[in-house]
N, CA and C atoms as an extended XYZ file, in Angstrom:
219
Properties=species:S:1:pos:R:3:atomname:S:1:resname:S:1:resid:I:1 pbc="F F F"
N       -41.617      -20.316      -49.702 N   UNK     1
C       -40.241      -20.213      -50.099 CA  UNK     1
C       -39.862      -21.288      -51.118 C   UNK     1
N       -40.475      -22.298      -50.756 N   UNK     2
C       -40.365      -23.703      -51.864 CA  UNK     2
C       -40.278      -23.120      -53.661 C   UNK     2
N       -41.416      -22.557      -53.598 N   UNK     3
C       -41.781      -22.203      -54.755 CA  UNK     3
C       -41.287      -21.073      -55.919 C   UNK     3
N       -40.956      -20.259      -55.148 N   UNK     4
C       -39.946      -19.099      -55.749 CA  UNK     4
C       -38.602      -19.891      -55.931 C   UNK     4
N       -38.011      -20.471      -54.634 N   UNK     5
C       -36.952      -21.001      -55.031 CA  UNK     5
C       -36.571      -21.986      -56.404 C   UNK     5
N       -37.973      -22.469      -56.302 N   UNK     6
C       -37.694      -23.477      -58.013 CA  UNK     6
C       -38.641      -22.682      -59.203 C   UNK     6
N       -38.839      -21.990      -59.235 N   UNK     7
C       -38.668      -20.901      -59.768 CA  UNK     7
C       -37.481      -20.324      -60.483 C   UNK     7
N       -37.086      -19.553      -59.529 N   UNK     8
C       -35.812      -18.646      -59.820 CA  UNK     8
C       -34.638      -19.264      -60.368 C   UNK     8
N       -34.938      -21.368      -59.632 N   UNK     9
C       -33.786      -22.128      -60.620 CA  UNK     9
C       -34.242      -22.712      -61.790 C   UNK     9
N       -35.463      -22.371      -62.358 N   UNK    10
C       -35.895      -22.923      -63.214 CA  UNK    10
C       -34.999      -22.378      -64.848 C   UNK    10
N       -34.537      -23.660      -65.252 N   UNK    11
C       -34.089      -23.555      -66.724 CA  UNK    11
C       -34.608      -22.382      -67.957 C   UNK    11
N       -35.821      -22.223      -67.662 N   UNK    12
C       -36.606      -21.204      -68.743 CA  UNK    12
C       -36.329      -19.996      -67.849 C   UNK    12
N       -35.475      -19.133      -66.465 N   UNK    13
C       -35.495      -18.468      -66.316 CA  UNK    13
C       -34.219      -17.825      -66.870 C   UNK    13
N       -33.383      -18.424      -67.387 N   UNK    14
C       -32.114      -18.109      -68.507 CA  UNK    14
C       -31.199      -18.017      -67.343 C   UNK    14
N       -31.268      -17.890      -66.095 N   UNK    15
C       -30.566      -17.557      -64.357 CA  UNK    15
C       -28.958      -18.480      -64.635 C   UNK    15
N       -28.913      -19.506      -65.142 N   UNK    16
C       -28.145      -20.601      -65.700 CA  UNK    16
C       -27.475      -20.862      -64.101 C   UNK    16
N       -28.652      -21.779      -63.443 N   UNK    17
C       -27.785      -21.971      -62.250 CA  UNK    17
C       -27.751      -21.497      -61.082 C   UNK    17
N       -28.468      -20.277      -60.266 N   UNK    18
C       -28.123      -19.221      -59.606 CA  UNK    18
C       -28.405      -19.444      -58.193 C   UNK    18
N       -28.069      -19.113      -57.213 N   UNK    19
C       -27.739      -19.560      -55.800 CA  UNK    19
C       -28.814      -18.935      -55.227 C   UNK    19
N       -29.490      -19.419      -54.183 N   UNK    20
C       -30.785      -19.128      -53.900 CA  UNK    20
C       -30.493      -18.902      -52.167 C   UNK    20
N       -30.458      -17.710      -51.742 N   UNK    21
C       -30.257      -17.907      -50.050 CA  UNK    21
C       -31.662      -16.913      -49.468 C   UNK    21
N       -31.998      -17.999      -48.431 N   UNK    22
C       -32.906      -17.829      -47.651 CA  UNK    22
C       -32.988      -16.998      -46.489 C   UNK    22
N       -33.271      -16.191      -45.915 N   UNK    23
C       -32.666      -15.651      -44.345 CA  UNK    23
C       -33.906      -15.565      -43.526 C   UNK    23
N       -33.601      -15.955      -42.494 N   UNK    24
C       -35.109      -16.059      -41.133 CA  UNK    24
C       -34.797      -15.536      -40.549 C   UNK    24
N       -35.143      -15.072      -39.508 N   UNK    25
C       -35.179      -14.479      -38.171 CA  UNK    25
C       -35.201      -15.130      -36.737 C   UNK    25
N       -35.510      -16.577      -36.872 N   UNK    26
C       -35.647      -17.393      -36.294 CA  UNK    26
C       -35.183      -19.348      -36.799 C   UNK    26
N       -34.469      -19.906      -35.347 N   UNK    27
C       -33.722      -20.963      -35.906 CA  UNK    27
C       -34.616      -22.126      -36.022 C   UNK    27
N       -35.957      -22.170      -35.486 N   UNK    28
C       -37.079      -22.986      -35.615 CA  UNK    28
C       -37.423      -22.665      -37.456 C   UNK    28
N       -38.170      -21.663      -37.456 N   UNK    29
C       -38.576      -21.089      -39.013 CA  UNK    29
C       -37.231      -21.862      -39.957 C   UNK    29
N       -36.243      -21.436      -39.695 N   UNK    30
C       -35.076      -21.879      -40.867 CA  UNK    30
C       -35.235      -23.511      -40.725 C   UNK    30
N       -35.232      -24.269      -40.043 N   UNK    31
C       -35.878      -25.837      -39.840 CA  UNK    31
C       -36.819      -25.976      -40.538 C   UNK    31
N       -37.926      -25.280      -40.458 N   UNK    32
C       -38.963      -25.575      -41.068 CA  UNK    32
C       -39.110      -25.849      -42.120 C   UNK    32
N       -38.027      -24.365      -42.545 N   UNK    33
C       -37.450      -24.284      -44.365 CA  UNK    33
C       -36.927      -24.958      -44.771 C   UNK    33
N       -36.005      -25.712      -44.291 N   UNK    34
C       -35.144      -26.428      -44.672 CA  UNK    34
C       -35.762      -27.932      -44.897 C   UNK    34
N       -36.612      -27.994      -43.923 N   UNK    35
C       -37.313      -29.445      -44.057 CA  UNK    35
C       -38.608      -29.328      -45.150 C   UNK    35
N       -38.962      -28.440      -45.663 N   UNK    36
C       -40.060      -28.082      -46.477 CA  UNK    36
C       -39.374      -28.246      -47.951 C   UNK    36
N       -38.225      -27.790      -48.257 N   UNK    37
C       -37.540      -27.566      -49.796 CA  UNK    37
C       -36.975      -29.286      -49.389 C   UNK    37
N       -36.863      -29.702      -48.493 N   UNK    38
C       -36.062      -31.369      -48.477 CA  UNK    38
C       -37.088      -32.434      -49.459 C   UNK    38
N       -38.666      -31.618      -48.517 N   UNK    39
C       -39.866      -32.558      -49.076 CA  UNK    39
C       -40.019      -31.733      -50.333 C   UNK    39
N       -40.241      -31.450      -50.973 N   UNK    40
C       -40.307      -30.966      -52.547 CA  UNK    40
C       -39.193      -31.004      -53.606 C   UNK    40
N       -38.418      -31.978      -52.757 N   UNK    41
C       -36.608      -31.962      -53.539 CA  UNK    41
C       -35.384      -30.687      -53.471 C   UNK    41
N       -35.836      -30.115      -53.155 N   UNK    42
C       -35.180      -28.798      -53.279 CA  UNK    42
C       -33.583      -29.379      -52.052 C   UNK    42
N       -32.430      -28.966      -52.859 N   UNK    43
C       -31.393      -29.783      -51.060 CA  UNK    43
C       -30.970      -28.532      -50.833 C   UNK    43
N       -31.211      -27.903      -49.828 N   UNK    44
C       -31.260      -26.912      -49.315 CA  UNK    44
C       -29.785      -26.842      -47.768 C   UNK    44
N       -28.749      -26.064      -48.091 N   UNK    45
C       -27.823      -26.100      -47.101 CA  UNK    45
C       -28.042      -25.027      -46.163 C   UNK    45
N       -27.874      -25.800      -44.961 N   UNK    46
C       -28.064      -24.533      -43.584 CA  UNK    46
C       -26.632      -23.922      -43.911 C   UNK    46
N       -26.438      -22.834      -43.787 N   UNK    47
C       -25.412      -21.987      -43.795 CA  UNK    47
C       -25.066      -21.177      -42.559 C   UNK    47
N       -24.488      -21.991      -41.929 N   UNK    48
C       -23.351      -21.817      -41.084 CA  UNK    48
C       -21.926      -20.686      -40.817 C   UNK    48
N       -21.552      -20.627      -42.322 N   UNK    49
C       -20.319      -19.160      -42.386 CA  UNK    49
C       -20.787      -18.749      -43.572 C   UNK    49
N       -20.162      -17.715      -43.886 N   UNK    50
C       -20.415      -17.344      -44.710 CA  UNK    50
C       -19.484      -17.275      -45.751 C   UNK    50
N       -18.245      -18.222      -45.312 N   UNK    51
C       -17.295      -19.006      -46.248 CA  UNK    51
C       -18.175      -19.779      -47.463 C   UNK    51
N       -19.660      -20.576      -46.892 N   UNK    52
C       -19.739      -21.563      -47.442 CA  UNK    52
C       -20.474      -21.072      -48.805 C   UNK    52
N       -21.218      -19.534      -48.950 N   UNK    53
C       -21.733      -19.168      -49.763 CA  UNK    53
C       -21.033      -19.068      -51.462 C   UNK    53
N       -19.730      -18.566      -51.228 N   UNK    54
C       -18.611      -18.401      -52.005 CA  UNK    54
C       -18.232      -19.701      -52.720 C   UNK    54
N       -18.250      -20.439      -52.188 N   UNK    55
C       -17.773      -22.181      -52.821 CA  UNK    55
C       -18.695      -23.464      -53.507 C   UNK    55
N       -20.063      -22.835      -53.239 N   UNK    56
C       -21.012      -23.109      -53.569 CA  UNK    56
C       -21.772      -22.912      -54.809 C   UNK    56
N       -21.834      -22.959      -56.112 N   UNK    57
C       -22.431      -21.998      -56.941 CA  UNK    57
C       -23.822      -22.656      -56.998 C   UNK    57
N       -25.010      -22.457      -57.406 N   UNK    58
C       -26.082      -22.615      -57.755 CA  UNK    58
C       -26.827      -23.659      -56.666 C   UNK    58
N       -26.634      -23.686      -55.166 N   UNK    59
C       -26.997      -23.774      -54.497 CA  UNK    59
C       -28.367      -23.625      -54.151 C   UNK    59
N       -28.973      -23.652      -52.854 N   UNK    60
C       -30.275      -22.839      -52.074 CA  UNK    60
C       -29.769      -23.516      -50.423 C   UNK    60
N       -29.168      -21.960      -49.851 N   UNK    61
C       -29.166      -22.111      -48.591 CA  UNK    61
C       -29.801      -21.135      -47.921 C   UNK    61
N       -29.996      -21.556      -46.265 N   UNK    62
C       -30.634      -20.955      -45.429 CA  UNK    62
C       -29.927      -20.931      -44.283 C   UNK    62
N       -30.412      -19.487      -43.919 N   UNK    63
C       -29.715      -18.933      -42.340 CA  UNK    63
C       -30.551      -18.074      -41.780 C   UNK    63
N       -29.701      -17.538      -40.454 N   UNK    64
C       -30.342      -17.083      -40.172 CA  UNK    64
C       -30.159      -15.652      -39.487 C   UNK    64
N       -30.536      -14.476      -39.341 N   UNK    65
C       -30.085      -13.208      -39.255 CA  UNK    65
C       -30.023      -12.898      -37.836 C   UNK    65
N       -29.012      -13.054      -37.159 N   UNK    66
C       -29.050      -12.283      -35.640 CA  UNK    66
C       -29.420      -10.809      -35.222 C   UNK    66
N       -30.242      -10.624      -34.579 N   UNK    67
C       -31.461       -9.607      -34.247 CA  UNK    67
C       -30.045       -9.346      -32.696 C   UNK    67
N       -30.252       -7.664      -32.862 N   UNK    68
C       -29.610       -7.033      -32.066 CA  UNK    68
C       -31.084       -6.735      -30.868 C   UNK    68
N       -30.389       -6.869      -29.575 N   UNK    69
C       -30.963       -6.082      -28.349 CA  UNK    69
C       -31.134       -5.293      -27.979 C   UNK    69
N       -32.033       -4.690      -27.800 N   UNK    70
C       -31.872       -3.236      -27.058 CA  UNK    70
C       -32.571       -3.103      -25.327 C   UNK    70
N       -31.035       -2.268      -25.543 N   UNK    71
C       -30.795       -1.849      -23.453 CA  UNK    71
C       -32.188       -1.721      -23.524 C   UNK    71
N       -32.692       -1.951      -21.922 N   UNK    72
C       -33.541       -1.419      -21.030 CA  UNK    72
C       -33.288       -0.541      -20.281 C   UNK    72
N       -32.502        0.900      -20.347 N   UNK    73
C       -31.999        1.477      -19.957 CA  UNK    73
C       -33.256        2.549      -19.820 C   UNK    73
């Protein structure tokens, strides 16, 4: 994920800036991510609402996708 992400913000991609969001499936994995883009510079915001996406421009955040249950019925 490191790598695409600086990538996609890279200056020669003409992107001018562009917000980079991550989504896991799991709140360990999104840690991981988050601590992986920390060590390669990347500052990477856990995203919490989805207020925070909007106020943010050219960002790279990460969250994480709540997985529905199914009955044992």
């Amino acid at each position: 994920m490191a790598l695409p992400a600086r990538m996609v913000r890279a200056d020669s991609t003409g992107l001018n800036n562009p917000t980079v969001l991550v989504l896991t499936d799991h709140n360990d994995l999104d840690r991981q991510i988050v601590d992986t883009l920390h060590a390669v510079g990347i500052r990477a915001i856990a995203a919490v609402s989805v207020n925070l996406l909007g106020k943010d421009y050219g960002s790279v955040f990460t969250t994480t996708v709540q997985k529905f249950q199914e009955n044992a019925d």
